[in-house]
N, CA, C and O of each residue as an XYZ file, in Angstrom:
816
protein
N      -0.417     -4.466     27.165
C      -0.620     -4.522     25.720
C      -2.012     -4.036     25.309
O      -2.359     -4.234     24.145
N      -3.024     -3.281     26.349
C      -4.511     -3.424     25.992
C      -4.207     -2.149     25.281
O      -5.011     -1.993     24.362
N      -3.005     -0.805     25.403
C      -2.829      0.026     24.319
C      -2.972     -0.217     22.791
O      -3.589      0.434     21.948
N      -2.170     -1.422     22.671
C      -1.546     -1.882     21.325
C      -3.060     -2.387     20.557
O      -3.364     -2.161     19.386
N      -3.793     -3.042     21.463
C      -5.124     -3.795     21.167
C      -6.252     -2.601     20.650
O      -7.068     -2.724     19.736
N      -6.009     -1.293     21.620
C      -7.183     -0.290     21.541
C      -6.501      0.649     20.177
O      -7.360      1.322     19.607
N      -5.756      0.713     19.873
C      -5.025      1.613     19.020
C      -5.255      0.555     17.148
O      -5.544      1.163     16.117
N      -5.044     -0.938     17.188
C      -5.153     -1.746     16.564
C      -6.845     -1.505     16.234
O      -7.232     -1.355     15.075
N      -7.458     -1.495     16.997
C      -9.379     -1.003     16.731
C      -9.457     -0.219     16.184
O      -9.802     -0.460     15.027
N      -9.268      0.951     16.466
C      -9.020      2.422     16.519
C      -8.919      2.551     15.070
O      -9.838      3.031     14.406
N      -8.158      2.261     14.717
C      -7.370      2.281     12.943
C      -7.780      1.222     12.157
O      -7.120      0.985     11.145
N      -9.113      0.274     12.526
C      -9.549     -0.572     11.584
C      -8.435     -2.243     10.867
O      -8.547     -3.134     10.025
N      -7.292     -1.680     12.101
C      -6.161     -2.624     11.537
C      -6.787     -4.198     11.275
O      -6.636     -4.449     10.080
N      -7.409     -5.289     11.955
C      -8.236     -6.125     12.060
C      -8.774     -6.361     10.469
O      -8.261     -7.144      9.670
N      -9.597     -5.740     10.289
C     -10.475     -5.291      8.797
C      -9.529     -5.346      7.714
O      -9.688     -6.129      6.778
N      -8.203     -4.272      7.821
C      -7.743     -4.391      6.579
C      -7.263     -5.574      6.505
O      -7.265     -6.246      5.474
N      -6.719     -6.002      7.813
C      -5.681     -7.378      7.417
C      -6.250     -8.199      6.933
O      -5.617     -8.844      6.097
N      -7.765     -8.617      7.203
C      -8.544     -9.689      6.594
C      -8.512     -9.217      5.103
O      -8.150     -9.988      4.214
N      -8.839     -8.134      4.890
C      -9.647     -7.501      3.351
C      -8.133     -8.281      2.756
O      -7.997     -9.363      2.185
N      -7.193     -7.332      3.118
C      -5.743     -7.649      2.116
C      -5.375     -9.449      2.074
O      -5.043    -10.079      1.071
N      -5.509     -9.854      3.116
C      -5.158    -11.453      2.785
C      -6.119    -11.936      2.467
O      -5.899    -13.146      2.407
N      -7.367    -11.670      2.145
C      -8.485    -12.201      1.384
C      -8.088    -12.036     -0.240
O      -8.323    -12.705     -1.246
N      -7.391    -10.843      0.028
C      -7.763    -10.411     -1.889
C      -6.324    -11.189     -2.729
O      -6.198    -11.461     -3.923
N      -5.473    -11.375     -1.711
C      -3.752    -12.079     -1.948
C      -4.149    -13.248     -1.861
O      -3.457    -13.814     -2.707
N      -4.961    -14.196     -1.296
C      -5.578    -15.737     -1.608
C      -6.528    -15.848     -2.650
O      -6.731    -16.994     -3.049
N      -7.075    -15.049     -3.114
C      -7.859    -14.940     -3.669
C      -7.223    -14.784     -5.616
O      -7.664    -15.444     -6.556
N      -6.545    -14.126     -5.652
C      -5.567    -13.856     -6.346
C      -4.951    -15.155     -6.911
O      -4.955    -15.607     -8.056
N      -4.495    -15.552     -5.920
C      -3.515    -16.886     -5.877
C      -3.949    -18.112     -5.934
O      -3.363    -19.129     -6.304
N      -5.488    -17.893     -5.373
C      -5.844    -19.404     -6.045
C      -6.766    -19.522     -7.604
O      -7.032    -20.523     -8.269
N      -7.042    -18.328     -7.798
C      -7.696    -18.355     -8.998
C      -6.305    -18.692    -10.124
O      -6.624    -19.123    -11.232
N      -5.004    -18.520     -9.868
C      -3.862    -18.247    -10.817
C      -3.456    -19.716    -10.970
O      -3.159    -20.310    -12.007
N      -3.526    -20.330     -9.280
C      -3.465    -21.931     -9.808
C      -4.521    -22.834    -10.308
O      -4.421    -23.970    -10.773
N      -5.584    -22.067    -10.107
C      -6.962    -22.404    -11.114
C      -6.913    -22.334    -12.646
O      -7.163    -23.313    -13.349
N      -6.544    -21.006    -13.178
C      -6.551    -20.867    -14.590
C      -5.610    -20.715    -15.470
O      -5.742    -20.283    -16.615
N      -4.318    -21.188    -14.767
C      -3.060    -20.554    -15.401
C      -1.925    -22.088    -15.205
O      -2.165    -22.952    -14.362
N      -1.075    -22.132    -15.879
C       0.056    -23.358    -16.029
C       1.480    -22.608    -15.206
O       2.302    -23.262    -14.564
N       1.517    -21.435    -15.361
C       2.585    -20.701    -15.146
C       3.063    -20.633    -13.321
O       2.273    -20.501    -12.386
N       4.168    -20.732    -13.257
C       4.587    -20.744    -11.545
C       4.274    -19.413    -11.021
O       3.969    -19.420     -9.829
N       4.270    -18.019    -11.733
C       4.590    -16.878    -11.388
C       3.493    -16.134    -11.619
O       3.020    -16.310    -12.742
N       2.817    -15.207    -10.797
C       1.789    -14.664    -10.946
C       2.691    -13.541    -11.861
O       3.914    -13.403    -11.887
N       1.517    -12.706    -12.684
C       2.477    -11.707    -13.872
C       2.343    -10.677    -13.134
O       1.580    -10.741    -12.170
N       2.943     -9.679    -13.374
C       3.149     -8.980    -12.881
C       2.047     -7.155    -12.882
O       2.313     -6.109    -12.289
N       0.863     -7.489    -13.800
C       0.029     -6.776    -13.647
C      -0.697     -7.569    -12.666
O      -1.227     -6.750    -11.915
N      -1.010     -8.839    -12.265
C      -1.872     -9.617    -11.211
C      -1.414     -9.067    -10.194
O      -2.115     -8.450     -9.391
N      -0.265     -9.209    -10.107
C       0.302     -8.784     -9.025
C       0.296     -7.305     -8.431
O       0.076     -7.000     -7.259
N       0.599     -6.411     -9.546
C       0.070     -5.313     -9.062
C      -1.242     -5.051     -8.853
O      -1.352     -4.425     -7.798
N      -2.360     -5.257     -9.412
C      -3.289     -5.136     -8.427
C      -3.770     -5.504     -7.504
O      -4.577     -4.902     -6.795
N      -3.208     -6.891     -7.333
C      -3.164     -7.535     -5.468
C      -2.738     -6.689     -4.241
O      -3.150     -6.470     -3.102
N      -1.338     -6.194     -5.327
C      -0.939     -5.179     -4.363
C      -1.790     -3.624     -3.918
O      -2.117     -2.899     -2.978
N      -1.827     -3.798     -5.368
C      -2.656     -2.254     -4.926
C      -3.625     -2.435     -4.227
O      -3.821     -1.304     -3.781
N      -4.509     -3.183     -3.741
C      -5.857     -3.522     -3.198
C      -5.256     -3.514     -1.861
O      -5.327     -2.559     -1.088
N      -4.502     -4.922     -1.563
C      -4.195     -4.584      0.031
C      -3.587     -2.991      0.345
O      -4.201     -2.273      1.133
N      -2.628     -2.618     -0.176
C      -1.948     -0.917      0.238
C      -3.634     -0.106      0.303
O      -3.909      0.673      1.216
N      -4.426     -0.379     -0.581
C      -5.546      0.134     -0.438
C      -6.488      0.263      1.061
O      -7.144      1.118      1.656
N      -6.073     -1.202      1.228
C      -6.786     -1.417      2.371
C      -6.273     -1.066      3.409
O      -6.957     -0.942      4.425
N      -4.847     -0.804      3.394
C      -3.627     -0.411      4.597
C      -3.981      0.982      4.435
O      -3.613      1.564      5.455
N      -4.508      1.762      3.649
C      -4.614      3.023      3.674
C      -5.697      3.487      4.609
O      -5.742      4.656      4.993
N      -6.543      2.603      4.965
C      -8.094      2.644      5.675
C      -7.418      3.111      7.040
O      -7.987      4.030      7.628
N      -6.399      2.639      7.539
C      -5.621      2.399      9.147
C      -5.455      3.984      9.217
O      -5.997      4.657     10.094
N      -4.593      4.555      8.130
C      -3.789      5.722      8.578
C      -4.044      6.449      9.104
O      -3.177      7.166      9.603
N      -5.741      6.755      9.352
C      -6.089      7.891     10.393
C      -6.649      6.976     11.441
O      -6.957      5.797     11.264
N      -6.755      7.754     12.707
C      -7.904      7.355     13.831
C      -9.301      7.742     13.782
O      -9.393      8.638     12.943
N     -10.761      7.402     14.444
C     -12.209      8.272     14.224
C     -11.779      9.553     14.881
O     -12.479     10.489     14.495
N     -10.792      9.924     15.807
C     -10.572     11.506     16.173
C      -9.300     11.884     15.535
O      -8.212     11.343     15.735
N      -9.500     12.676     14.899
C      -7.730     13.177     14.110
C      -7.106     14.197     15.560
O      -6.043     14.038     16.160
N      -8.017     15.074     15.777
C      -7.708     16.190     16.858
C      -6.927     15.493     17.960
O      -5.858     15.948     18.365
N      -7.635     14.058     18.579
C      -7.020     13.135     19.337
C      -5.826     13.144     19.214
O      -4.957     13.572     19.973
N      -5.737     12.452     17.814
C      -4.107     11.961     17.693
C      -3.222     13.275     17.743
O      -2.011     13.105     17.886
N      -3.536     14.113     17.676
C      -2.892     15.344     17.583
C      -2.187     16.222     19.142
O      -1.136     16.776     19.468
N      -3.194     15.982     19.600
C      -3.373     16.434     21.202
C      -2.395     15.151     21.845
O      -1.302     15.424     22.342
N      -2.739     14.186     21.802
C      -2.174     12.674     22.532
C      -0.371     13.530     22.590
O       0.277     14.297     21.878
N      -0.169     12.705     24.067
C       1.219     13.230     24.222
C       2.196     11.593     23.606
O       2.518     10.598     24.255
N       2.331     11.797     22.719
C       2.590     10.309     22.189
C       3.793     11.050     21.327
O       3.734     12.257     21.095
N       4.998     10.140     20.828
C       5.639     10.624     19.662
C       5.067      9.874     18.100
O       5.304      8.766     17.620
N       4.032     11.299     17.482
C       3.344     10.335     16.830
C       4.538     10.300     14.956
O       4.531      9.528     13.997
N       5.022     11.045     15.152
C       6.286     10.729     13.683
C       6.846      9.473     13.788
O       7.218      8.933     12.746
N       6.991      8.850     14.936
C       8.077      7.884     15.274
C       6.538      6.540     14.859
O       6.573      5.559     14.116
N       5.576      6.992     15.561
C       4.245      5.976     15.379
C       3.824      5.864     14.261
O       3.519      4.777     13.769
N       3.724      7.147     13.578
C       2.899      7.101     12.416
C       4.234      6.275     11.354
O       3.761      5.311     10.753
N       5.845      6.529     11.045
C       6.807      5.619     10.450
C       6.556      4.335     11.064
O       6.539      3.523     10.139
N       6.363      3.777     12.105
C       6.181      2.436     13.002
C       4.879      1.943     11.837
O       5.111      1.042     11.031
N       3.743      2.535     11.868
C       2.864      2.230     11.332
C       2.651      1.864     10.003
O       1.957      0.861      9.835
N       3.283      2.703      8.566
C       3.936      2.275      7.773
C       4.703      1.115      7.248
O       4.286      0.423      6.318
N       6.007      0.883      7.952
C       6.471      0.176      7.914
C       6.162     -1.461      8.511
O       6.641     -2.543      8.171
N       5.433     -1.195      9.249
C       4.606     -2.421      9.752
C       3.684     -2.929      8.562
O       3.535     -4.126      8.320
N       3.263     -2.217      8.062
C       2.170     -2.397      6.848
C       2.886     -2.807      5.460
O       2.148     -3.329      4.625
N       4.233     -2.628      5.128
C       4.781     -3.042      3.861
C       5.405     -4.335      4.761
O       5.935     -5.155      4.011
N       5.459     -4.660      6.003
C       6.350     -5.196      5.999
C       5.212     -6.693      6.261
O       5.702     -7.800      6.039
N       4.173     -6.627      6.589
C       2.723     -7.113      6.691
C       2.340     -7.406      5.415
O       2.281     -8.622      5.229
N       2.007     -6.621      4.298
C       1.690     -7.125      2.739
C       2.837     -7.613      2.214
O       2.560     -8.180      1.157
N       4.228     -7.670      2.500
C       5.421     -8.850      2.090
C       5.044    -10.039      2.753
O       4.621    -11.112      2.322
N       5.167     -9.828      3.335
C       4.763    -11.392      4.178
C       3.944    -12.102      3.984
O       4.110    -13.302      4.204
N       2.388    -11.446      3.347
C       1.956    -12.606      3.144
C       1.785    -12.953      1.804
O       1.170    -13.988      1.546
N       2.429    -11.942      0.510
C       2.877    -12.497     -0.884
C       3.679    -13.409     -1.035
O       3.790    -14.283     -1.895
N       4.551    -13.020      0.354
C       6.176    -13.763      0.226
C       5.532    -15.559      0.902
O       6.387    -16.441      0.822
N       4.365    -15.920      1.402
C       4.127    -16.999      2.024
C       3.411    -17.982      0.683
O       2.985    -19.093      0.996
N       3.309    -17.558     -0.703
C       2.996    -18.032     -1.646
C       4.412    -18.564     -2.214
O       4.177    -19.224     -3.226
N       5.803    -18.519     -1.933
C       6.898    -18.841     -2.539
C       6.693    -20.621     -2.332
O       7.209    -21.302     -3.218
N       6.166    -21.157     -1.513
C       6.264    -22.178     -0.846
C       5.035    -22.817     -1.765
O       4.751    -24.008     -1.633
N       4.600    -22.301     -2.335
C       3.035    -23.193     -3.313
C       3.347    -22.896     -4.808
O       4.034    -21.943     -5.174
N       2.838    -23.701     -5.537
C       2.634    -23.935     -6.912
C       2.235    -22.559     -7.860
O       1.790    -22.699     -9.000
N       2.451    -21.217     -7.240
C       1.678    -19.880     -7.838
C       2.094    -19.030     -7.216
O       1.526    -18.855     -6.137
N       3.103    -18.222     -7.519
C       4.010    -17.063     -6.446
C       4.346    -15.973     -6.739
O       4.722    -15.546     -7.831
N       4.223    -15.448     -5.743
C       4.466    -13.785     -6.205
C       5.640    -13.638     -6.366
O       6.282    -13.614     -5.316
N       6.369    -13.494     -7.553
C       7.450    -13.118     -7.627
C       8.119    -12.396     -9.129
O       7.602    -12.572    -10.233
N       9.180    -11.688     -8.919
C      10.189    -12.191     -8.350
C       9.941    -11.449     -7.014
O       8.774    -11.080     -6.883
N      10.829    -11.128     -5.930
C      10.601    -10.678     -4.815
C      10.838     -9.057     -4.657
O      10.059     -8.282     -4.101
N      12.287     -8.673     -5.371
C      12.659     -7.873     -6.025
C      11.521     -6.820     -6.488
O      11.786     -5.642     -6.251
N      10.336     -7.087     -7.095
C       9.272     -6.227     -7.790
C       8.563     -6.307     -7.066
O       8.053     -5.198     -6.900
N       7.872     -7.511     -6.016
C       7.117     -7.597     -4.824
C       7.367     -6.037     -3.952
O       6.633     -5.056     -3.840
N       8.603     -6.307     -3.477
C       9.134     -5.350     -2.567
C       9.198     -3.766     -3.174
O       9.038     -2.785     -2.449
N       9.441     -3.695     -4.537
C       9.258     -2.369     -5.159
C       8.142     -2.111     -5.435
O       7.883     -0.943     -5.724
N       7.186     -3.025     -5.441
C       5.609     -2.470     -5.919
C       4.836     -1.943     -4.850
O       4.109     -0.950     -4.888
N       5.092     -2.810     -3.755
C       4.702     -2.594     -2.311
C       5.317     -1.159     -1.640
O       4.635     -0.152     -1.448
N       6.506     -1.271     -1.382
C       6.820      0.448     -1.196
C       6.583      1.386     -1.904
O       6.136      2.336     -1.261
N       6.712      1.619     -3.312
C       6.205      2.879     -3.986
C       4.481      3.043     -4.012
O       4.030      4.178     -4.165
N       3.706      2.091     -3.886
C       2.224      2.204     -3.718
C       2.026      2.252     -2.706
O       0.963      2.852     -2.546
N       2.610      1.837     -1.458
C       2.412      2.226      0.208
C       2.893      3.826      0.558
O       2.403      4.425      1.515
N       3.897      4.432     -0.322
C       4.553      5.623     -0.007
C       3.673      6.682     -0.657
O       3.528      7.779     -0.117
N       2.939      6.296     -2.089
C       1.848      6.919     -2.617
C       0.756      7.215     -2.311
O       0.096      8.177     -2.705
N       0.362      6.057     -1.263
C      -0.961      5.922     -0.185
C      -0.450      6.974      0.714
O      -1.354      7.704      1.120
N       0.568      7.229      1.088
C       0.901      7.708      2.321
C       0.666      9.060      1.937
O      -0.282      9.712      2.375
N       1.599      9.542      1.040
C       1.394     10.922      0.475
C      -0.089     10.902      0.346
O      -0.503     11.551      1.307
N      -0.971     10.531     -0.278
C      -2.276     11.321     -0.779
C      -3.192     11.150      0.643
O      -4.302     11.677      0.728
N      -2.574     10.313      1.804
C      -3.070     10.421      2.922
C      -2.793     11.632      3.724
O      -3.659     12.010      4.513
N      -1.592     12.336      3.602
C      -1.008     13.447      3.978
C      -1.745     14.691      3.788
O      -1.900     15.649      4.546
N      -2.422     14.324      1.883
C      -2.520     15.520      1.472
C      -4.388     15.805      1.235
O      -4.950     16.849      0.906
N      -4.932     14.578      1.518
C      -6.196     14.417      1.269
C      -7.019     13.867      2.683
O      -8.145     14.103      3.121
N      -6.113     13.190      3.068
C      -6.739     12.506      4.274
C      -7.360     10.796      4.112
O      -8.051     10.270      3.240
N      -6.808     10.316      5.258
C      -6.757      8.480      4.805
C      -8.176      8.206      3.708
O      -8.036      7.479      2.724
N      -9.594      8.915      4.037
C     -10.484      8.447      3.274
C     -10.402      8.714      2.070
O     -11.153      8.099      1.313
N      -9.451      9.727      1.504
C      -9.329      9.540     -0.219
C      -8.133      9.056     -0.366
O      -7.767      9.214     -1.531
N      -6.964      8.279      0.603
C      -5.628      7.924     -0.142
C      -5.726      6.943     -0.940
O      -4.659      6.484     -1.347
N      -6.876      6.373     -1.372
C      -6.601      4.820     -2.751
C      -6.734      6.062     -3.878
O      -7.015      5.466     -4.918
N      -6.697      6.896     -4.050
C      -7.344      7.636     -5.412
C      -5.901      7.182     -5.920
O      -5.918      6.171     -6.621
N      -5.002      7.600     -5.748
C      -3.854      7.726     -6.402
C      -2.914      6.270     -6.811
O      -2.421      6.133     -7.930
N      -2.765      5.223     -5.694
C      -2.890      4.046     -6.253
C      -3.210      3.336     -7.119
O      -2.511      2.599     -7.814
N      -4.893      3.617     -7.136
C      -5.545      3.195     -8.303
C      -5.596      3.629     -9.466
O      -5.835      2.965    -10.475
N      -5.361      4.839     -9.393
C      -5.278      5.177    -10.437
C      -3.963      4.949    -11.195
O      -4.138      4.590    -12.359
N      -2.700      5.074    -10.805
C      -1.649      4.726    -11.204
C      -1.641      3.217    -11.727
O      -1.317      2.788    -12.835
N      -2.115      2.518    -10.550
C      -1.632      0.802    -11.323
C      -3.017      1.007    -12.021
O      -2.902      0.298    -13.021
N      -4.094      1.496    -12.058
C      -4.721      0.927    -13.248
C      -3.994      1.606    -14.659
O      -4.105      1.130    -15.789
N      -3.353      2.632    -14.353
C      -3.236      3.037    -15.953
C      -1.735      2.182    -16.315
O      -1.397      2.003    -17.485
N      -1.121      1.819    -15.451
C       0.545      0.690    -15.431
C      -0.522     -0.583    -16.049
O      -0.127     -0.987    -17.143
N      -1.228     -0.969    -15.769
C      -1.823     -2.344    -16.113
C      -2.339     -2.389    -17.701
O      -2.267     -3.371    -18.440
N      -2.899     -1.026    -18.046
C      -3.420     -1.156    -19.667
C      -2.709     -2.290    -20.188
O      -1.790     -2.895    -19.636
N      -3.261     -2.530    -21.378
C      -2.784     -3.219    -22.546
C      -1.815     -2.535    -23.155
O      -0.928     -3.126    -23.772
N      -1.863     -1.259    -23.061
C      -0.981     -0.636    -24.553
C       0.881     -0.377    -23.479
O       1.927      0.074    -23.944
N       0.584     -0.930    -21.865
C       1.799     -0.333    -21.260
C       2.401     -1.969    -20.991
O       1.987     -2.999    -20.458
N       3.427     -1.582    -21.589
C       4.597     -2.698    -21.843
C       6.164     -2.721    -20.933
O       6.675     -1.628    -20.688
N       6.681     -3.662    -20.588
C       8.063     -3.445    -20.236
C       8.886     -2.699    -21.136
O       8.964     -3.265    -22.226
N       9.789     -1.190    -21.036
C      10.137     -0.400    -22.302
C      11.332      0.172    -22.076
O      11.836      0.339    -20.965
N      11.655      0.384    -22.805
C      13.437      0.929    -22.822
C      13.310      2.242    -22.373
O      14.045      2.682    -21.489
N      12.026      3.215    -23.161
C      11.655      4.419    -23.012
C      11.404      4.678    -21.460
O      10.721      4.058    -20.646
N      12.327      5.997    -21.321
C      12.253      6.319    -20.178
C      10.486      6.976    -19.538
O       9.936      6.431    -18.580
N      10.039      7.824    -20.067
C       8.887      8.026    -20.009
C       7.733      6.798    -19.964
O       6.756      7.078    -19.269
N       7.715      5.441    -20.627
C       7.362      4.720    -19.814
C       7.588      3.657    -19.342
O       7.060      2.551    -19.461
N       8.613      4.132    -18.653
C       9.381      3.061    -17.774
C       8.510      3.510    -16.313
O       7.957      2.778    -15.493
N       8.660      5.315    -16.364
C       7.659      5.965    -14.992
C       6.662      5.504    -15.168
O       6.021      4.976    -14.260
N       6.224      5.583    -16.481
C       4.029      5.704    -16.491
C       3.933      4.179    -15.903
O       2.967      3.775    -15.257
N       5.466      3.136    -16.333
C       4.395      1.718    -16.491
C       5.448      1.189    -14.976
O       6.012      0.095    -14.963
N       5.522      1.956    -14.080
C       7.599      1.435    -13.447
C       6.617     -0.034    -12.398
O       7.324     -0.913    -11.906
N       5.243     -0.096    -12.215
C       4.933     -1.098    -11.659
C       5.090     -2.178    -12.646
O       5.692     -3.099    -12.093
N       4.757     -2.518    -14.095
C       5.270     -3.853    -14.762
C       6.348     -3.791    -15.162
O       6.615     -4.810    -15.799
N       7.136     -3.108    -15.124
C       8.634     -3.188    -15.496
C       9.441     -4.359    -14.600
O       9.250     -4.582    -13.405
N      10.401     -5.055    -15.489
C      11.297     -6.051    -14.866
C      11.740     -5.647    -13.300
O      11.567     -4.473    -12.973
N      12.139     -6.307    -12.608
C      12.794     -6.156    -11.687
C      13.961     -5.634    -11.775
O      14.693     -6.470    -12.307
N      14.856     -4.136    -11.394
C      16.031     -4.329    -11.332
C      15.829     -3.055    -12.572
O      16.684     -2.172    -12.502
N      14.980     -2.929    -13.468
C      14.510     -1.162    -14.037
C      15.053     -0.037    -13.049
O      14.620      0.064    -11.901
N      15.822      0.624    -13.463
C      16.761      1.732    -13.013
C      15.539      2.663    -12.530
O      15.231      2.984    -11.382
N      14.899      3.022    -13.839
C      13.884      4.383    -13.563
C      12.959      4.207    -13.002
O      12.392      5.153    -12.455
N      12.272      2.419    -12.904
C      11.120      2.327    -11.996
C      11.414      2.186    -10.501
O      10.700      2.526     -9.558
N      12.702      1.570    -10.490
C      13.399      1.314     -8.818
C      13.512      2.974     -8.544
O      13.263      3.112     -7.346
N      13.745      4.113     -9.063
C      13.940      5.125     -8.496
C      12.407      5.580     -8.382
O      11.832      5.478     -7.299
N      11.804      6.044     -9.427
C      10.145      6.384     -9.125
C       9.936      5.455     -7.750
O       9.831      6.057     -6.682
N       9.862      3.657     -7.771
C       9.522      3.798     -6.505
C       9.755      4.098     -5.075
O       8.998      4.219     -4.112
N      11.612      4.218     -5.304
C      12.033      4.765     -3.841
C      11.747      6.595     -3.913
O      12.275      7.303     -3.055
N      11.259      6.939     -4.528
C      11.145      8.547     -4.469
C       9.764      8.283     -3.980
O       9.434      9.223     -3.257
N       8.946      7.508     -4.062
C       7.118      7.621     -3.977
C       7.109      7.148     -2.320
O       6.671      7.697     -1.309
N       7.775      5.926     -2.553
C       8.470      5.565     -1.069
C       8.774      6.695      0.196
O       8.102      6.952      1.194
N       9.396      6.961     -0.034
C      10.585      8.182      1.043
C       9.455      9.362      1.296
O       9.086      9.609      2.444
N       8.822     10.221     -0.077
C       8.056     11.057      0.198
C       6.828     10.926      0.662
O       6.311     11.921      1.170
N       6.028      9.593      0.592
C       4.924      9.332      1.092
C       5.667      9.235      2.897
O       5.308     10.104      3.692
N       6.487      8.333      3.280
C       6.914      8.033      4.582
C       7.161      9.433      5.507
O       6.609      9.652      6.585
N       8.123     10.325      4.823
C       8.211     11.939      5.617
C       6.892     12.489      5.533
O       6.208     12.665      6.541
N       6.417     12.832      4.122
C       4.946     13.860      4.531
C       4.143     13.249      5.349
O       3.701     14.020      6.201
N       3.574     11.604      5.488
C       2.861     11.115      6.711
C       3.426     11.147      7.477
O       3.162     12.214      8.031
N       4.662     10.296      8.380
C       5.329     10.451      9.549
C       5.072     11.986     10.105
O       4.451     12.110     11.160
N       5.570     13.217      9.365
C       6.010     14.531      9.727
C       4.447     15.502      9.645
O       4.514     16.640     10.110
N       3.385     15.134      9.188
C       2.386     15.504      8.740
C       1.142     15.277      9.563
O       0.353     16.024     10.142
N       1.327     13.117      9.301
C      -0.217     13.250      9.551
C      -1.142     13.384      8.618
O      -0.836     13.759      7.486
N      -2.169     13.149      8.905
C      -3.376     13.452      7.603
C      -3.971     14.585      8.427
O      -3.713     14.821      9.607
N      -4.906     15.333      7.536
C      -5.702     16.626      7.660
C      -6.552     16.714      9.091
O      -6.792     15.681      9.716
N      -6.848     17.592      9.411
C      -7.971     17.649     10.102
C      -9.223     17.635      9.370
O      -9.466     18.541      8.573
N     -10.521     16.122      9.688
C     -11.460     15.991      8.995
C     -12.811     16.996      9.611
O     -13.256     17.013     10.758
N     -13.154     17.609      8.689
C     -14.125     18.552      9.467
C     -15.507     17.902     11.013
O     -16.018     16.787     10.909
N     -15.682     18.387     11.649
C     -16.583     17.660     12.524
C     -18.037     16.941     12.219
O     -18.445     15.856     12.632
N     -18.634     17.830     11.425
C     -19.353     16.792     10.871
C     -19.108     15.448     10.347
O     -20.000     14.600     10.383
N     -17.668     15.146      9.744
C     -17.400     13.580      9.294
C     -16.852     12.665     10.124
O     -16.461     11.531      9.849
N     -16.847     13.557     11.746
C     -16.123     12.796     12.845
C     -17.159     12.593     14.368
O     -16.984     11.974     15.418
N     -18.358     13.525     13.793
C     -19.189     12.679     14.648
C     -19.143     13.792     15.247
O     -18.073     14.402     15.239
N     -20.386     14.394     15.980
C     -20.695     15.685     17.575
C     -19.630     15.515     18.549
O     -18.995     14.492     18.808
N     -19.541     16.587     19.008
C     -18.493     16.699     20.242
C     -19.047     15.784     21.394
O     -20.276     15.732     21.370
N     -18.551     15.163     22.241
C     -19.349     14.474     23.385
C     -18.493     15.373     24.515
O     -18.722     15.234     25.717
């Protein structure tokens, strides 16, 4: 298992997991601090989420990209392994608040907020490389979170806002399985960029 351990380093996995269940307790106890309500709302929630996927985005590369490239490994099959480990890692520990007085829910939007912002990370990891994939996250749930973006009949922003939309929203469940699927193939099949050598340190 000292693979699983050196590969777990490697990708900062350690770090994010703390960062993300720091910012999901953190979240959760301020809500049973200042709030009467059982249910965290669902802009709280999206940016809980977005923060940990944020932080899951830190993993997606290794300090050698060329490495992972060269390595006789099947890395499509690793890099989907890796992914999916990570939505299935930020459910788990939203989903461990069902059991306390302040919960992420419903589960339904948990699970859709988490895949379309993990599949979004993934894509702009594909296309930018893990150190800029929060651009696009953040930027999305911050502009879903405004004041002026509401749960809406309107299809146009049902997309702009599909993270506060009800659970069970036709057009936001599709935006997020489309953000989903295409973030998962272009990373799995992709990979992130080659980072120039200067940002990876002298040849040894």
């Amino acid at each position: 298992m000292r693979w699983l351990q050196l590969y777990l380093r490697s990708r900062r996995v350690p770090v994010a997991l703390t960062t993300a269940t720091a910012l999901a307790a953190l979240a959760w106890a301020l809500s049973l601090a200042y709030t009467d309500a059982t249910t965290i709302n669902a802009r709280t929630a999206s940016l809980v989420i977005m923060l940990a996927v944020v932080a899951a985005g830190s993993t997606l590369s290794g300090t050698d990209d060329a490495l992972d490239r060269t390595a006789a490994v099947n890395w499509p099959l690793r890099r989907a392994g890796h992914l999916l480990l990570a939505a299935a890692t930020i459910t788990a520990l939203l989903t461990l608040s069902t059991v306390t007085d302040a919960r992420y829910e419903p589960f339904a939007l948990v699970l859709r907020n988490i895949t379309g912002l993990l599949g979004l990370t993934a894509l702009g990891a594909a296309l930018f490389g893990a150190a800029l994939s929060w651009i696009s996250p953040l930027t999305w749930t911050l502009v879903a979170v405004l004041p002026l973006m509401d749960p809406s009949t309107d299809l146009r922003m049902q997309v702009a806002g599909w993270l506060i939309q009800p659970a069970g929203t036709t057009a936001a469940t599709v935006c997020a399985a489309t953000l989903a699927v295409t973030g998962l193939l272009a990373y799995s099949l992709r990979g992130c960029p080659l980072r120039p050598a200067s940002e990876t340190g002298p040849d040894r």
